[in-house]
N, C-alpha and C positions, 0 to 999 in steps of 0.2 A: 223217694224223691223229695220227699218233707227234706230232708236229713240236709240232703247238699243243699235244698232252696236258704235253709238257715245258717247253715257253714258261710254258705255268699256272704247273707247278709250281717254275718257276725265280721265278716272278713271285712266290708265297707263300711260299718262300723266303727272297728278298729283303724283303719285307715283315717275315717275323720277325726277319729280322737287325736291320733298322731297330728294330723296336719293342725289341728287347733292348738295342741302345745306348743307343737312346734311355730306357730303364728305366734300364740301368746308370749314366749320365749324372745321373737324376733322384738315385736313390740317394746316388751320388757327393756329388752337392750336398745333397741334404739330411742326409748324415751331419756333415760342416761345419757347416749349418744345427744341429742337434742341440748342437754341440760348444759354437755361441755360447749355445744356448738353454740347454743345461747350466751352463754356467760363472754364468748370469745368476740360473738359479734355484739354483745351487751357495751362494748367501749366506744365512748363518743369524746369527739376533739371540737371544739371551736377556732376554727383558722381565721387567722385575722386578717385580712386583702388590706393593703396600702395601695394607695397611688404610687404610679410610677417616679423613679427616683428619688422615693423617701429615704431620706437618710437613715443608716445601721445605727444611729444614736438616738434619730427621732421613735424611733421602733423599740428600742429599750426604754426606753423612759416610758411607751404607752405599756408593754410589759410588762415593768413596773410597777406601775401607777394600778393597774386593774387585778394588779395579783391576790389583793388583800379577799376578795371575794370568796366565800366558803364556798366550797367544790366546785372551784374553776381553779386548777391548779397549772401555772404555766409550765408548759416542758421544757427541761435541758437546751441550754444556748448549745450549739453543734464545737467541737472543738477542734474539730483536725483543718481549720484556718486554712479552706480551700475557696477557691474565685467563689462558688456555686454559694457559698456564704451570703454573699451581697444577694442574692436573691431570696434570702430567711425568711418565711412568715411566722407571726407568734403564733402559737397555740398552746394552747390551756387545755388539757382534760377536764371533759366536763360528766365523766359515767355516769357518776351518781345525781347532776344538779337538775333542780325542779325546774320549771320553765318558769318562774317568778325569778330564782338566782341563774336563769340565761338572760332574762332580760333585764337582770340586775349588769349581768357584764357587759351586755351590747347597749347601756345607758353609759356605760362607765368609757367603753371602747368611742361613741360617738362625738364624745365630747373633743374628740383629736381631726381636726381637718386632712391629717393623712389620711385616714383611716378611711378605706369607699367601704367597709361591710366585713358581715362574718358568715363565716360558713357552718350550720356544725355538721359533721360527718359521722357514720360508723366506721368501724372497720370493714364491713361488706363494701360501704362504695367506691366508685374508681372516679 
């Protein structure tokens, strides 16, 4: 009776050893998993809000004008010259910038009476 009482318990045992690898395994891979998913939502944009009816020239000139800023880098003007254009907000990547060079660009963005405010965003928000 000895005999089977320790068969069992070599049997549950080995079952937890399994399931701990098998956890540490899961773990393992989804800290990796984590690291892409990080890095993916690690990108941030400053959207620039205008008042309504600013002019597509007064909006270049503050994109422009604010570019010069280390790691606030403006995105690509849109090129396939569609109406939806006239609606463009600037934005700058800002991934890597400290919040001394964000509030270096939203000193630089304020100086423009179009301009009502910035946004910055990640990629997670909607």
């Amino acid at each position: 009776m000895l005999a089977v009482t320790d068969r069992k318990l070599c049997s549950v045992h080995l079952r937890v050893a399994a399931l701990t690898i098998a956890g540490s395994l899961l773990v393992t891979a989804g800290v990796g998993g984590c690291a892409k998913f990080d890095a993916a939502f690690g990108k941030q944009e400053a959207v620039v809000q205008f008042k309504t009816g600013t002019p597509i020239a007064t909006r270049l000139k503050v994109r422009a004008a604010c570019s010069h800023l280390p790691e606030a880098r403006a995105e690509a003007l849109p090129t396939d010259h569609l109406a939806s254009d006239n609606l463009y907000d600037v934005i700058y990547r800002v991934d890597n910038a400290s919040d001394a060079q964000l509030a270096r660009l939203e000193q630089c963005l304020q100086k423009y009476p179009s301009v009502l405010g910035v946004d910055i965003q990640t990629s997670g928000d909607s």
